[in-house]
C-alpha positions as a printed Julia matrix, in Angstrom:
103×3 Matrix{Float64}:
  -0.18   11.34  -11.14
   3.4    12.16  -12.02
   2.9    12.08  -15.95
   3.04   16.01  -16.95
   1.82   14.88  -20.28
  -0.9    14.14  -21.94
  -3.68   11.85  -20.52
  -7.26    9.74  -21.28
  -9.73    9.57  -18.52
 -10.84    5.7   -18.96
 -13.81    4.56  -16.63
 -12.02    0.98  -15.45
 -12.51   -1.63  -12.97
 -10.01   -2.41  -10.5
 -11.3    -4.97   -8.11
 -14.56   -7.14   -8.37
 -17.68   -4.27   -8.43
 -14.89   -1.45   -7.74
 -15.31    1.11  -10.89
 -13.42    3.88  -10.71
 -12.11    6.54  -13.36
  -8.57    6.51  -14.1
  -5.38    8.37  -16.35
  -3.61    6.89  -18.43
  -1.03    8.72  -20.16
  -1.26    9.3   -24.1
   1.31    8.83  -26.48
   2.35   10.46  -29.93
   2.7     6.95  -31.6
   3.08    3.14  -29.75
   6.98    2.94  -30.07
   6.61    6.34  -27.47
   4.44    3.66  -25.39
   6.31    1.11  -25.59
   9.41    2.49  -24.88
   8.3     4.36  -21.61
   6.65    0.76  -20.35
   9.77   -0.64  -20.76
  11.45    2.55  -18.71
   8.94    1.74  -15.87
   9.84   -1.91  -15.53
  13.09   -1.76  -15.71
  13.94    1.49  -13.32
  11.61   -0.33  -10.95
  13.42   -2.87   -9.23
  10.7    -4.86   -7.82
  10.8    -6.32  -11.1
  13.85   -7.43  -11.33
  14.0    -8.46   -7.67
  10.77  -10.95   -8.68
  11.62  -12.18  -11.71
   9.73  -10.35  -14.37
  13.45  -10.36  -16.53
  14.63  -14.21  -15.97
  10.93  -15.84  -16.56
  11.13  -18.53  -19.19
   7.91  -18.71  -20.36
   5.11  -15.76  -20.56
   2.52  -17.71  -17.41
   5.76  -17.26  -15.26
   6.22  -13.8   -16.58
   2.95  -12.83  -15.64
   2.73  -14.59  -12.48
   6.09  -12.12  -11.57
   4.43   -9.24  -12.45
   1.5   -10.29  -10.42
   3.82  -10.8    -7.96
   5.79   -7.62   -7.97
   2.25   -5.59   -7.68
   2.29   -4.43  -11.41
  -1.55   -5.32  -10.95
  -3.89   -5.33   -7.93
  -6.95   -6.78   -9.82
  -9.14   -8.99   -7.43
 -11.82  -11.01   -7.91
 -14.72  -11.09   -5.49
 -13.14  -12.89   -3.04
  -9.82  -10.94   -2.9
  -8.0   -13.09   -4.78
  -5.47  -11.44   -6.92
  -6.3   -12.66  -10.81
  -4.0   -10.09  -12.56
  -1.83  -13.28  -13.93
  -5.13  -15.5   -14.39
  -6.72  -12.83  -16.77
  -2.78  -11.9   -18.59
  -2.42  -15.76  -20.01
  -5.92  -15.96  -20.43
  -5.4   -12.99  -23.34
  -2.36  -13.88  -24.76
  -3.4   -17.47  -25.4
  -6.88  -16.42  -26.57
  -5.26  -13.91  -29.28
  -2.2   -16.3   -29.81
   0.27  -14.14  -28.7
   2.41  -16.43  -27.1
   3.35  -17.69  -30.84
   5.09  -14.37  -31.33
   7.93  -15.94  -28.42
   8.69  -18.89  -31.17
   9.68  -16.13  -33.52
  12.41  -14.32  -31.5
  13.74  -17.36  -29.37
């Protein structure tokens, strides 16, 4: 890991029946969070290169990140569902309502 900073150890699954232990860097406050996601996306240009930036709606945004390999979540037959299970949240939380407010 290339984060010098501080980190949680989080016991996560990354494919079907694949647990593993992973870092995930730790922030002072979320606007430090957000902020450095942002960095990552944007000084990677895979994500530009699929997409991620021009979507017009948040199921094509997440289907670019899929895309670009931000995820490589699988279900158990190898199938990548990062997308799948990224609508599935922000529709069940209504999330996507917070678009209407700053279109």
């Amino acid at each position: 890991m290339s984060w010098n900073g501080d980190y949680v150890e989080v016991i996560t699954s990354e494919n079907y029946d694949d647990i593993i232990t992973a870092k995930f860097r730790k922030y002072e406050d979320i606007n430090k969070s957000i902020e450095d996601h942002a960095k990552f996306l944007v000084e990677n240009p895979r994500y530009e290169e699929y997409g991620v930036f021009k979507a017009k709606s948040y199921k094509d945004q997440a289907q670019a990140l899929e895309d670009a390999g931000y995820s490589t979540k699988q279900n158990e037959s190898g199938e990548f569902i990062y997308a799948d299970m990224l609508i599935d949240i922000i529709e069940r939380y209504g999330l996507h309502k917070i678009d209407k407010i700053y279109r």
